[in-house]
N, C-alpha and C positions, 0 to 999 in steps of 0.2 A: 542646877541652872545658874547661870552667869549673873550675880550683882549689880545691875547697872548702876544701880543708886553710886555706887559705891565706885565707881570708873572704870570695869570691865568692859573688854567685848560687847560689841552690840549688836551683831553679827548671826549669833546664835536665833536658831527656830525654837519660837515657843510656842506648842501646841496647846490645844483646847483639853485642860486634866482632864477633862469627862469622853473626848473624842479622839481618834486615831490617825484621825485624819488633818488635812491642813494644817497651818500653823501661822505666826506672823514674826518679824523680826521681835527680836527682844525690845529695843526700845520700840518699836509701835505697839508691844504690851504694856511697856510702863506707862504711855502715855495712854492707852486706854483703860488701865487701871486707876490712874489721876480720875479720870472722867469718872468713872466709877463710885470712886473711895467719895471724891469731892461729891456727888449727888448723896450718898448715901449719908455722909455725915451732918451735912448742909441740911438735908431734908427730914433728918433723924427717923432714916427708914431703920427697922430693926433687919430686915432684909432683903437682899437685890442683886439681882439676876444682872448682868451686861452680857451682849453678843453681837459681834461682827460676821458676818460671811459675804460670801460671790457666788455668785450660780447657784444660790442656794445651799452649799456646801459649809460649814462653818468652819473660821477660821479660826476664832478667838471666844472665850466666853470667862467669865469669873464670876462668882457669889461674895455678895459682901456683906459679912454680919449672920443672923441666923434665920433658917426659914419656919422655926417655932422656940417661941419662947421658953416652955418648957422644957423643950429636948432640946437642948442644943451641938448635938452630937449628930443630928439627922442633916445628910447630905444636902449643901442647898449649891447647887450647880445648873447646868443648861438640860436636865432629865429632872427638875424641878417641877409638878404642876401647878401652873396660876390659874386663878379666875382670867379671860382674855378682856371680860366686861364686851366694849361696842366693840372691839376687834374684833367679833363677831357679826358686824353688818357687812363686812367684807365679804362673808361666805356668803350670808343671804342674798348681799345684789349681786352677787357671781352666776349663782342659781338662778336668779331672777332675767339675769342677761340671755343665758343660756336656752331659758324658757323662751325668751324673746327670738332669739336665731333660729329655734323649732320652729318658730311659726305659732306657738302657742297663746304666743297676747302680744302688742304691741306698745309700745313705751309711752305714746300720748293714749290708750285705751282710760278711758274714767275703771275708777275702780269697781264700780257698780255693775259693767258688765260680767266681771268676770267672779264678784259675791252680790249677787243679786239684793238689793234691800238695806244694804251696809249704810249706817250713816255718812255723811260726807261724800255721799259716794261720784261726784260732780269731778273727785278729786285726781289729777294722772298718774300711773306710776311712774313714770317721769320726775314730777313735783317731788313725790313722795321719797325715791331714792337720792335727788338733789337735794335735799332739805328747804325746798321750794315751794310746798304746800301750801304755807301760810298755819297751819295746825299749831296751837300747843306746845308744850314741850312733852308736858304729861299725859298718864290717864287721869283722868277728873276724877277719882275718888281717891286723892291725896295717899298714894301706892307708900312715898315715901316717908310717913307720918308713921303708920302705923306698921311697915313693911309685909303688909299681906299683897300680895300680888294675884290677880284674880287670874282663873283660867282662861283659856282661848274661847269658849263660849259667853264665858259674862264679860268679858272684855267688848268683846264686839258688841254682845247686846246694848251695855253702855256707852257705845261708842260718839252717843246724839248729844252727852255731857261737856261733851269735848267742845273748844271753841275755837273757831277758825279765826286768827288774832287781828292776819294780815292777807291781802290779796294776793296767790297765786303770783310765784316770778316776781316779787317787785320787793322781797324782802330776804336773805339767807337767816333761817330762824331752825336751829337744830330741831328735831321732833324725834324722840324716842318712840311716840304713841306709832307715827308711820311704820316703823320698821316693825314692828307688833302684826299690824295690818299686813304687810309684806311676807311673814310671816306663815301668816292665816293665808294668804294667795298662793302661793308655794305649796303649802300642803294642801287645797281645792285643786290645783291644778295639776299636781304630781303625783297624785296618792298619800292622803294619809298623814303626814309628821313632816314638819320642814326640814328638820334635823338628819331623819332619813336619806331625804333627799341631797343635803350637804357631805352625808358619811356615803353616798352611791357615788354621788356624781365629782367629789372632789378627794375628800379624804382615803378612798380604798384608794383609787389612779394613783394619788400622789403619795401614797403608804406612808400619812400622816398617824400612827398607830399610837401617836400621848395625844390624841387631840378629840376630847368628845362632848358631851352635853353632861355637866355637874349634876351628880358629885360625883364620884372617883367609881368607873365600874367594879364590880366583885372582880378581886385579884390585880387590882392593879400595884406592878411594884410600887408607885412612889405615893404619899400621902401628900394630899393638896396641901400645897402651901398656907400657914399658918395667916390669919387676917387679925389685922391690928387698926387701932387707933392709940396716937401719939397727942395727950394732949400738951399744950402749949408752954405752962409751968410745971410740969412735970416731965419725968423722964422714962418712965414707969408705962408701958406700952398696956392699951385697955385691949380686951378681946374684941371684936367686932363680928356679927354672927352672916354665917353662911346661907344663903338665901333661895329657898326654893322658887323661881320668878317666874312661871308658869305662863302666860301668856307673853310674858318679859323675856321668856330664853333665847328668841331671836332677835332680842335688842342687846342682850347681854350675857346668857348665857354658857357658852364656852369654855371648855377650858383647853387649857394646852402648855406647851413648853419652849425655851428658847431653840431646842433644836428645831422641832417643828414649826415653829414660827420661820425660821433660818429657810426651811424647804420654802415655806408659803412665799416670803419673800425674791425667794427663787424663781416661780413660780410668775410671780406679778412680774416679773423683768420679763421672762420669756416665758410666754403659758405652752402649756403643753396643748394641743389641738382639740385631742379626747375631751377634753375639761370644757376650753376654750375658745375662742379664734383668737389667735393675736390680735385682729384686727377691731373684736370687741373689744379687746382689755384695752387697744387703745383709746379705745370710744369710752370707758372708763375713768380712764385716768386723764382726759382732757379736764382740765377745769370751767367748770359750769358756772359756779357763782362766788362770788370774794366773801370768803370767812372772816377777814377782815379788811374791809372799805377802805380804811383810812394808811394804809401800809401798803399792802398787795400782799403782806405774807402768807396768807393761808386761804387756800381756796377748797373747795370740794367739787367731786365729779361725779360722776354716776356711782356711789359707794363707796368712794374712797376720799379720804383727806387728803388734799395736795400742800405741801409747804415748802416756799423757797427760803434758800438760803446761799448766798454768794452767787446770786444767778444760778442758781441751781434745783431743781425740780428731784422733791422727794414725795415719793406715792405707800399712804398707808394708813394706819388710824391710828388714834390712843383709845384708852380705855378706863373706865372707874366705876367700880362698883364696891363697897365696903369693905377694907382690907385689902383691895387689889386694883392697882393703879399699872396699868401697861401700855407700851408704844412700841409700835411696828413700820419701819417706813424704809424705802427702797429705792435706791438712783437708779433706775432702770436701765438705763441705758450702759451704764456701769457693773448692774449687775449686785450692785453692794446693799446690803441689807443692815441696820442697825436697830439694836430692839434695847429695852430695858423692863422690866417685871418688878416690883414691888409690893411688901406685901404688911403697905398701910393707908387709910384714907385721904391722908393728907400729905400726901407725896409731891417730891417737885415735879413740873412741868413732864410729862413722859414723850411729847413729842420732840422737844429740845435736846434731851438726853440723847436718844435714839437718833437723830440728828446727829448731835455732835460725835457720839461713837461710828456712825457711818463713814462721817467727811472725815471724820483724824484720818481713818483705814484709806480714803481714795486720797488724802493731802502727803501719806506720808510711802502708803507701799500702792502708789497706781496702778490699778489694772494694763497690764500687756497691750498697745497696740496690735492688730493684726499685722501678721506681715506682707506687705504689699507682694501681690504676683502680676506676673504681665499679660496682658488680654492677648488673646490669638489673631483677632481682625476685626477692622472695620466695616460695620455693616455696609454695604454700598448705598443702601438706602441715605446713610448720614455721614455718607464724604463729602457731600460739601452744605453741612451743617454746621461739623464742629468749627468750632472758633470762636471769637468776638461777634456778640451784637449789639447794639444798640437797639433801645425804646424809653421814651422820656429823658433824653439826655444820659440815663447810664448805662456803662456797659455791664453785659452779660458774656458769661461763659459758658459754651455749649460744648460737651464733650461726651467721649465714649469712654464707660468703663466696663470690661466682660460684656461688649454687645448691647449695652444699655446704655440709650441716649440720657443725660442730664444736664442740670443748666442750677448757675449761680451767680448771685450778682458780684462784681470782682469787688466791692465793697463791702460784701458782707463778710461773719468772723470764719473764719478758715476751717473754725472745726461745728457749723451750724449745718445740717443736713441739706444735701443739694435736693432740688426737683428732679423727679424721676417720671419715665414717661412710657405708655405702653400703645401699640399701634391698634388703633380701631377702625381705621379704612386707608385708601391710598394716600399717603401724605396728611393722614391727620393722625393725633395721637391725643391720649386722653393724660393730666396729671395727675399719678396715684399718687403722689409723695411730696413733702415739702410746699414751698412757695406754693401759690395757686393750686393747691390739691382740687381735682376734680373738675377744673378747665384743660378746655381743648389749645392743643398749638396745630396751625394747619399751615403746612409747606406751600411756597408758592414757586415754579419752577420756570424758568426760561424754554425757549425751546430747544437746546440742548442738555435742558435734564439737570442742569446748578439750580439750587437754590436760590435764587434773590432777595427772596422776601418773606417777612412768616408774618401771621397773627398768635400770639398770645394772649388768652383772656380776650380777647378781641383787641388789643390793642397793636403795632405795626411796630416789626421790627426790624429794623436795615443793619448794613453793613458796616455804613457811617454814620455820625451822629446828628440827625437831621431833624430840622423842627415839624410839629405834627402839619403845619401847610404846605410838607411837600409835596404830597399827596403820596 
C-alpha cells in the first residue's frame, strides 16, 4: 500500500483488512487513522476499534492497540466482539415501536396497563423511551456498589424503592431503571425473553450473526474483547470483570461488532419494512427532548441519541459498561455510519469519535448525488400551480417533480427537503413531507379551471405579493 505519510499517491483504494468489500481513498484512511491513533493514545485505551461505512456496507475499519492484555497476538479488528453496553436500547425501542405499529400498546398507554401492579406504573412508555419519566437513574439497591444485578422478577418486585426525582416531560434525566422495565414489557407482550424477540424480529432479517446477548455463545470464533481499567498514575491497565446483568440486559446487555454495528447503522438510515416502517424510524429519530439545554448539541428521541454537529443531525447511541465504552451514530440521510469500540472504563467521549470518523468520511469522499432524470408530464391537475406564490410577503416555489406536486420557500437553503403533497379529494391535498407536514393546501379555481388562489395551513396564497387586507 502507498506511504502517504511519506508523499505518495493518494489516489490508491484502501480497503477494510478484515473485509472484501468497499474501500476509501488512501489519504481519507490516513486521516481516519489520525482520528483513531489520536483517541486511542489521548485516552490511553489499550484497545480500539474505528469504522466508517454507507448503506451499511463498510468501508473503512482499523484496530488500535491490543484487544487483550495477555494475548496480544489476538486479532483485534471490526470481527472483534464488545460489550455494545446501552447500544442496546436501540434494539429494545425498535421492538418497542414495532409493538406499537401492531396495535399492541400504544405510546402514551401508563405502563400499568400492560404489567398490571408494577410500581410507577402511572408512568408512559412514551416518557420512559424519551428519558422523560422523571425516574431515577438507577435500581435502588445500589446494582453498582456491589455489581450484583438482580433478576427480571426481583427487579420489578423492588421497583416501589425507586424515586420519581422529577415531574413527567419537564426535565431530560437519563434512567437506565426504564429500559429494564421496557424490557420486562417486551417480553409480557411478545412471549417470553426480550432478547428473543430482538434476535426474530431484527437480528435473523438483518443477518446480524456477531451480535447477541453476553457472553460469547458456544463456538463462537472470536473471544469478547478484553475489559480494562486504565488508572490515572499508572500505565499498567487493571482487569475490569465481565458482568452477568440480568434484569440489566436490556439496558446493557449486548454484544456485537464493528461490522455489525456498520449493518445496524445501515439500517437506521433506511430500515428495511419487515423490521420497520420507515416512517417510524422517522418518528424515532425526531428529537424529543434537549440532552443538553444549554447548547442544543444532543437531544434524544424515541431510543435514540440525536447529536449535532455542523448543522448536521447524527442518529445513534454510546455505550459504558466496565471495560467497554462504545458509540454508534448515523447521518441518515447520507447514509454514513461512524462507530468506535473500546475496551476500557475510562475511555474518551465515544459519541465525539464516532462523529468525527463519520463527518471526516462525508467532508472528504461525499456520497454521490443522484443523477437528475427528467419527468414525463405535467399533471394537468397542477399546470397552473406551478410557479411563484406568495403568502406573508414571501415567495414560494410550487413545482413538479415525477408527477409530484412540491413547494419551497425560495429563501430557504437549497439543499433543505421541499414539501411534498399527496391528493385527498378535488383540489385539496394533504402535506406528507417537509414545511407544514400534515396540513391541507386547497386549490381555488376560476371558472375556467386556473388556479387563482390557494390556502395553505389556512393561510392565502396569491400570485402577487399582497397584504393579508386584500381579502
Amino acid at each position: 500500500m502507498t506511504d502517504i505519510s511519506a508523499g505518495g499517491p493518494t489516489s490508491e483504494i484502501m480497503t477494510c483488512p478484515s473485509c472484501a468489500q468497499g474501500g476509501v481513498l488512501a489519504a481519507t484512511a490516513h486521516r481516519l487513522e489520525l482520528v483513531a491513533r489520536r483517541a486511542q493514545r489521548k485516552g490511553r485505551v489499550p484497545g480500539l476499534v474505528a469504522a466508517v461505512g454507507r448503506g451499511g456496507q463498510m468501508l473503512w475499519s482499523r484496530g488500535v492497540g491490543v484487544v487483550d492484555i495477555d494475548n496480544p497476538d489476538i486479532p483485534l479488528d471490526c470481527d472483534t466482539p464488545f460489550i455494545i453496553a446501552s447500544n442496546t436500547k436501540t434494539f429494545v425501542a425498535v421492538v418497542v415501536m414495532a409493538l406499537r405499529d401492531e396495535g399492541r400498546l400504544k405510546l402514551d398507554d401508563r405502563i400499568e396497563e400492560h404489567l398490571p401492579g408494577t410500581a410507577h406504573g402511572a408512568l408512559t412508555i412514551r416518557s420512559m423511551l424519551t428519558h422523560l419519566s422523571g425516574m431515577q437513574r438507577e435500581d435502588a439497591t445500589g446494582v453498582w456498589d456491589d455489581m450484583h444485578f438482580p433478576d427480571e422478577a426481583t427487579f420489578m418486585a423492588g421497583l416501589g424503592k425507586a424515586e420519581q426525582i422529577h415531574t413527567p416531560y419537564t426535565h431530560w434525566h437519563y434512567s437506565n431503571l426504564c429500559y429494564a422495565v421496557l424490557g420486562e414489557l417486551i417480553a409480557r407482550l411478545d412471549g417470553g425473553n426480550w432478547f428473543h424477540s430482538v434476535q426474530r424480529r431484527i437480528l435473523d432479517p438483518l443477518e446480524m450473526r456477531s451480535t447477541y446477548l453476553g457472553p460469547p455463545p458456544a463456538g463462537a470464533p472470536r473471544a469478547l474483547a478484553g475489559t480494562y481499567f486504565v488508572p490515572p498514575c499508572s500505565d499498567v491497565p487493571l482487569p475490569e470483570p465481565v458482568i452477568g446483568s440480568g434484569a440489566y440486559d436490556a439496558v446493557g446487555g449486548m454484544v456485537s461488532t464493528a461490522r455489525d454495528m456498520t449493518r445496524w447503522g445501515g439500517f437506521i438510515a433506511d430500515p428495511v419494512a419487515q423490521v420497520l416502517s420507515p416512517d417510524t424510524m422517522e418518528e424515532m429519530c425526531t428529537p424529543t427532548a434537549f440532552a443538553d439545554p444549554r447548547r442544543f448539541r444532543a437531544a434524544h428521541g424515541l431510543g435514540f441519541m440525536v447529536l449535532r454537529q455542523n448543522d448536521e443531525l447524527w442518529v445513534g447511541h454510546t455505550g459504558g459498561m466496565p471495560g467497554s465504552i462504545t458509540g454508534v451514530f448515523t447521518h441518515r440521510s447520507s447514509a454514513t455510519t461512524g462507530s468506535v469500540f473500546m475496551n476500557a472504563s475510562n475511555a474518551p467521549s465515544p459519541g465525539a469519535i464516532a462523529v468525527e470518523l463519520g463527518a471526516t468520511l462525508r467532508e472528504h469522499e461525499p456520497e454521490l448525488p443522484a443523477v437528475w432524470e427528467p419527468g414525463r408530464s405535467v399533471p394537468e391537475e397542477f399546470a397552473t400551480v406551478i410557479g411563484r406564490w406568495f403568502s406573508e410577503g414571501q415567495e414560494h416555489i410550487f413545482s413538479v417533480r415525477h408527477g409530484e406536486l412540491q413547494a419551497r420557500l425560495e429563501a430557504d437553503d437549497p439543499d433543505a427537503p421541499p414539501s411534498t403533497f399527496t391528493r385527498v379529494g378535488d383540489d385539496v391535498y394533504r402535506t406528507v413531507s417537509g414545511r407544514e407536514r400534515g396540513e391541507l393546501l386547497q386549490l381555488h379555481r376560476d371558472s375556467a379551471g386556473v388556479v387563482q388562489r390557494m390556502h395553505w395551513a389556512t393561510y392565502p396564497f396569491t400570485r402577487e405579493p399582497l397584504p393579508f387586507t386584500s381579502g
